[in-house]
MIDOSE-1310 file (N, C-alpha, C; in nm, 2 decimals, decimal comma, always signed):
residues 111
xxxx	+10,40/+9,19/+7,73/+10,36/+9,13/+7,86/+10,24/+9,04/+7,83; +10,24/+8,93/+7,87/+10,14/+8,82/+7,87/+9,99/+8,88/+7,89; +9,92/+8,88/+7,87/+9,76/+8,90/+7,92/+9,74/+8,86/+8,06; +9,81/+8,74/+8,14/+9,76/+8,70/+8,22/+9,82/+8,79/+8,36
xxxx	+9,92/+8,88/+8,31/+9,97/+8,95/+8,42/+9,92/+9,12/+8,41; +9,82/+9,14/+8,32/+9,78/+9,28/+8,28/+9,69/+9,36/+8,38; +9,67/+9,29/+8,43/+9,60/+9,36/+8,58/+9,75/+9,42/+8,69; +9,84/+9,37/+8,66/+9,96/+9,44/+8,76/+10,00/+9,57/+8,77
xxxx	+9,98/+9,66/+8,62/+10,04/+9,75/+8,63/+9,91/+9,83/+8,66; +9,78/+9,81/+8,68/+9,65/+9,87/+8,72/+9,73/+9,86/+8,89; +9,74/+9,76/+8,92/+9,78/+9,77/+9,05/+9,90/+9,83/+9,14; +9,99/+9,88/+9,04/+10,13/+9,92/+9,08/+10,04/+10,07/+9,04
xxxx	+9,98/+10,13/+8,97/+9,94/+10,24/+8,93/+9,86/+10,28/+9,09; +9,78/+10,23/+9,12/+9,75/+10,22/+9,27/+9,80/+10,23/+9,44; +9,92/+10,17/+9,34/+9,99/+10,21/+9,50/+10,11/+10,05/+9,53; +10,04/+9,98/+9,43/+10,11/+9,84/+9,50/+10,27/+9,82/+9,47
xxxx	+10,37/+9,78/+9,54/+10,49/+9,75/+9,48/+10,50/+9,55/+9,43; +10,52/+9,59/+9,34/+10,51/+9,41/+9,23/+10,64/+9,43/+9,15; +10,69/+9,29/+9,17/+10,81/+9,34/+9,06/+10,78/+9,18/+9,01; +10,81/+9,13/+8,84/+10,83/+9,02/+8,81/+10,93/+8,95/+8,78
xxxx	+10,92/+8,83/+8,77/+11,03/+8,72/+8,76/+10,98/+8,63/+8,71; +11,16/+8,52/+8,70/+11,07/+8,40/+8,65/+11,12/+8,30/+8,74; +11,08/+8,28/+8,81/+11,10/+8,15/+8,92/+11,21/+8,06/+8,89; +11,31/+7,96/+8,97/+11,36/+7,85/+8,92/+11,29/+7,74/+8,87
xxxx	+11,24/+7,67/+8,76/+11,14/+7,53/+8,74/+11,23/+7,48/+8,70; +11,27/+7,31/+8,78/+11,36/+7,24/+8,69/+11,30/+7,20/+8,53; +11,13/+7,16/+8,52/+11,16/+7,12/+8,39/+11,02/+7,20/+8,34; +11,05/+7,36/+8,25/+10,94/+7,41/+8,26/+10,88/+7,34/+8,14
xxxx	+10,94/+7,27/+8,08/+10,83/+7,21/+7,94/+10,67/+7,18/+8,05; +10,69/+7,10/+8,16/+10,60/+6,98/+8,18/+10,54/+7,09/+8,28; +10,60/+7,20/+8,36/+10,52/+7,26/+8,48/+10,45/+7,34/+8,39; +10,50/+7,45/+8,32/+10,39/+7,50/+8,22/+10,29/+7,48/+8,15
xxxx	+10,15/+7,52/+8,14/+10,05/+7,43/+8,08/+10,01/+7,58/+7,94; +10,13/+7,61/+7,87/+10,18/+7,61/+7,73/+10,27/+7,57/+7,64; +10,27/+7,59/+7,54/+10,41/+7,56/+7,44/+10,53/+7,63/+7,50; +10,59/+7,55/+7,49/+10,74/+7,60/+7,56/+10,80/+7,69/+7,44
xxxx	+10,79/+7,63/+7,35/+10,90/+7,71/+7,22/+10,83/+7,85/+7,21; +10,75/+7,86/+7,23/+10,59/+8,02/+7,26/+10,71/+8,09/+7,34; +10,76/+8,03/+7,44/+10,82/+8,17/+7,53/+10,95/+8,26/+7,52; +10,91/+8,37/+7,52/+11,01/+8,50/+7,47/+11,10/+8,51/+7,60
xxxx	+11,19/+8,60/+7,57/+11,29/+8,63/+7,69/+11,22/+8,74/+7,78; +11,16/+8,83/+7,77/+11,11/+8,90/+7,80/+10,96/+8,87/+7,85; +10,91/+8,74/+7,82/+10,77/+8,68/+7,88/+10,81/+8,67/+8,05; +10,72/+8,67/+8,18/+10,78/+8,66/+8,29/+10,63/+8,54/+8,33
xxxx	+10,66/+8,47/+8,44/+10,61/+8,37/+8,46/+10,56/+8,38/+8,63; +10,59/+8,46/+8,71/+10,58/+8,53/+8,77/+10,56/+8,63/+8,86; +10,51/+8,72/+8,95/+10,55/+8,78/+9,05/+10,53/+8,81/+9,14; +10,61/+8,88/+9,24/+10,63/+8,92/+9,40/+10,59/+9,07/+9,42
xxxx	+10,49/+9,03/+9,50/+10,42/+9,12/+9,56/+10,47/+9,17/+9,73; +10,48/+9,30/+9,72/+10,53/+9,32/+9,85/+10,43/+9,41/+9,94; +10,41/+9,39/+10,02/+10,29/+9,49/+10,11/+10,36/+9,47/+10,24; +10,25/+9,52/+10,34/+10,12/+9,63/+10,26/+10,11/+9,71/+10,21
xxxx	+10,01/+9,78/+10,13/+10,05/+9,90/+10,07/+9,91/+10,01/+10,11; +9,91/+10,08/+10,05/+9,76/+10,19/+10,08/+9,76/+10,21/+9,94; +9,65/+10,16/+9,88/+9,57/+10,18/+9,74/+9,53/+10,30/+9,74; +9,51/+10,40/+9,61/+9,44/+10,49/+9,58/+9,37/+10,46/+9,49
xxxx	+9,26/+10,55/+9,47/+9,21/+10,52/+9,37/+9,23/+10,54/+9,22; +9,16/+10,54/+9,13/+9,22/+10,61/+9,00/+9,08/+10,55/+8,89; +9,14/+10,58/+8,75/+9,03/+10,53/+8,65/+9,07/+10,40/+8,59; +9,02/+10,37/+8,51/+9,05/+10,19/+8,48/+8,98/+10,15/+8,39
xxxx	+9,03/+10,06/+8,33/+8,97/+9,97/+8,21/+8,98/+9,85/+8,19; +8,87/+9,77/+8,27/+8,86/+9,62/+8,28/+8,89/+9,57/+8,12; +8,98/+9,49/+8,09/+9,04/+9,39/+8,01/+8,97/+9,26/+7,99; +8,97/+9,17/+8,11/+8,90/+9,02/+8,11/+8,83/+9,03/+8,25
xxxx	+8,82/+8,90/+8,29/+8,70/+8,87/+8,37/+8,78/+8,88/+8,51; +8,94/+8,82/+8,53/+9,00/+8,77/+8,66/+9,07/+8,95/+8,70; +9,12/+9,05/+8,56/+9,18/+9,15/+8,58/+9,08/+9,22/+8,66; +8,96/+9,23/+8,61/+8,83/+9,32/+8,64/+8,80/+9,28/+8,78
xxxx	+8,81/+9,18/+8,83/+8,81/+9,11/+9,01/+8,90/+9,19/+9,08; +8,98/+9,16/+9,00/+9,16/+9,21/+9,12/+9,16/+9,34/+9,13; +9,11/+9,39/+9,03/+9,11/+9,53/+9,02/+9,00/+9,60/+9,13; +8,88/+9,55/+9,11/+8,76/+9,58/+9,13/+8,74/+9,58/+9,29
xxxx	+8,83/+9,44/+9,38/+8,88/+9,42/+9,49/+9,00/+9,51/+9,55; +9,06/+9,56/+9,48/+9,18/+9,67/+9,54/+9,11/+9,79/+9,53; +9,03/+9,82/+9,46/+8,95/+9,92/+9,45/+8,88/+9,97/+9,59; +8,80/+9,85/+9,64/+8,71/+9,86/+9,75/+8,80/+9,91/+9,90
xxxx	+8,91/+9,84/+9,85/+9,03/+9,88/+9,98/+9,13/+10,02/+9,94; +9,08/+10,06/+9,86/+9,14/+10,18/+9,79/+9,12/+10,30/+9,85; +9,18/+10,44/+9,91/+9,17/+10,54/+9,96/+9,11/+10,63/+9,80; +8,98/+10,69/+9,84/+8,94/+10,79/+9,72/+8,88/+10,68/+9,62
xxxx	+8,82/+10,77/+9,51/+8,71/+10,74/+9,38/+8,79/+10,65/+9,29; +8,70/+10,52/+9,28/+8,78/+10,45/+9,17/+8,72/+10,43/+9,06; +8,71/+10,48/+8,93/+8,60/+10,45/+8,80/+8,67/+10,33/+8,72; +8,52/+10,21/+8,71/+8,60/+10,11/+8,66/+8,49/+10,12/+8,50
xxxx	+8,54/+10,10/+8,40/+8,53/+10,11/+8,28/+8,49/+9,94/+8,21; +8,42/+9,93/+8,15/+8,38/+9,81/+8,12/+8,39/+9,66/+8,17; +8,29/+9,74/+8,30/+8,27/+9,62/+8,39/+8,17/+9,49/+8,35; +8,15/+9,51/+8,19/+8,04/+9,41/+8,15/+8,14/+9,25/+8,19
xxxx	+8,28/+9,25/+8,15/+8,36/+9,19/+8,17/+8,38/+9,13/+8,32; +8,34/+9,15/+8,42/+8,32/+9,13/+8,55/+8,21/+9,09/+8,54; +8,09/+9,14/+8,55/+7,97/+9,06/+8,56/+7,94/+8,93/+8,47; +8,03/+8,87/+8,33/+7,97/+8,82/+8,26/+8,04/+8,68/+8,31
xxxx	+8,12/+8,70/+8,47/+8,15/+8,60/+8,52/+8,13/+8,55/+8,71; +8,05/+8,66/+8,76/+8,07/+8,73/+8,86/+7,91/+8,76/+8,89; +7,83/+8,66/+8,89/+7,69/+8,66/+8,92/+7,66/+8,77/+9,06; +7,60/+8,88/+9,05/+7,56/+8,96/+9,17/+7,67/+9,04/+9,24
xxxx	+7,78/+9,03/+9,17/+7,94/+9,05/+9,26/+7,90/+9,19/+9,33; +7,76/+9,27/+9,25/+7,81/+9,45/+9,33/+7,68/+9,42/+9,42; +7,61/+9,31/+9,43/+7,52/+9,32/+9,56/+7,56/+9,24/+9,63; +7,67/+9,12/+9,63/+7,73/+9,05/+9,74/+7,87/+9,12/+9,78
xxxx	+7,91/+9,22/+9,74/+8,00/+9,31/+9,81/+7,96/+9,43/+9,86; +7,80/+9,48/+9,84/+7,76/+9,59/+9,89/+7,70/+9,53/+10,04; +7,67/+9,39/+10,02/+7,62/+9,34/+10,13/+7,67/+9,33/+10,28; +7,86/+9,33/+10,19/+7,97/+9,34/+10,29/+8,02/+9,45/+10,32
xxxx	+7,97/+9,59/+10,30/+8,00/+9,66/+10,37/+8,08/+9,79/+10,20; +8,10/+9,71/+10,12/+8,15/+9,81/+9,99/+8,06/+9,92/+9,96; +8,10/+10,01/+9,92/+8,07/+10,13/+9,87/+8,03/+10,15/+9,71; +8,01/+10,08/+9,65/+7,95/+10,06/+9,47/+7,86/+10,19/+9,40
xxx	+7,87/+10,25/+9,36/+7,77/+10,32/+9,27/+7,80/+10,32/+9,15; +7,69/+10,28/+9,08/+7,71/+10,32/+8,93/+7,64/+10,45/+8,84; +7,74/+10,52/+8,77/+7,71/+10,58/+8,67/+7,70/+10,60/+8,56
């Protein structure tokens, strides 16, 4: 699975129903902004999210900076405790993110 879709299965683990695909592109050389010859049959380009759903919480291990957001955001809407694991990765893009979401009403504590 690509890196860029590695936050999905944090989120299907959660509660969310996601399934991937690969879209019709008439000409993916030029719409894709990679090597075309790079992509496997099994790479997905892709996917469909279906909600609403009701998140739970769970434990977790921030990967990059955008997984650690999406995560960190389903978390806050999440029923029950969510432990996010190296959130250095979120902050080192994400100036003040746990005092401008506490501001809004999020629940944050760190241990």
């Amino acid at each position: 699975m690509q890196s860029r879709f590695q936050y999905v299965e944090h989120l299907k683990q959660m509660g969310a129903e996601i399934e991937y695909f690969n879209p019709e592109v008439k000409d993916p050389e030029k719409a894709y902004n990679f090597n075309w010859s790079d992509n496997r049959a099994e790479d997905f380009h892709a996917i469909k999210i279906f909600g609403p759903c009701d998140f739970q919480g769970g434990h977790f291990t921030v990967h990059d900076l955008r997984a650690g957001a999406t995560i960190l955001l389903a978390a806050i809407a999440a029923k029950g405790e969510t432990v996010l694991s190296n959130i250095e990765q979120i902050e080192r893009g994400y100036q003040s993110i746990e005092q401008k979401l506490v501001s809004m009403g999020a629940n944050i504590e760190r241990k």
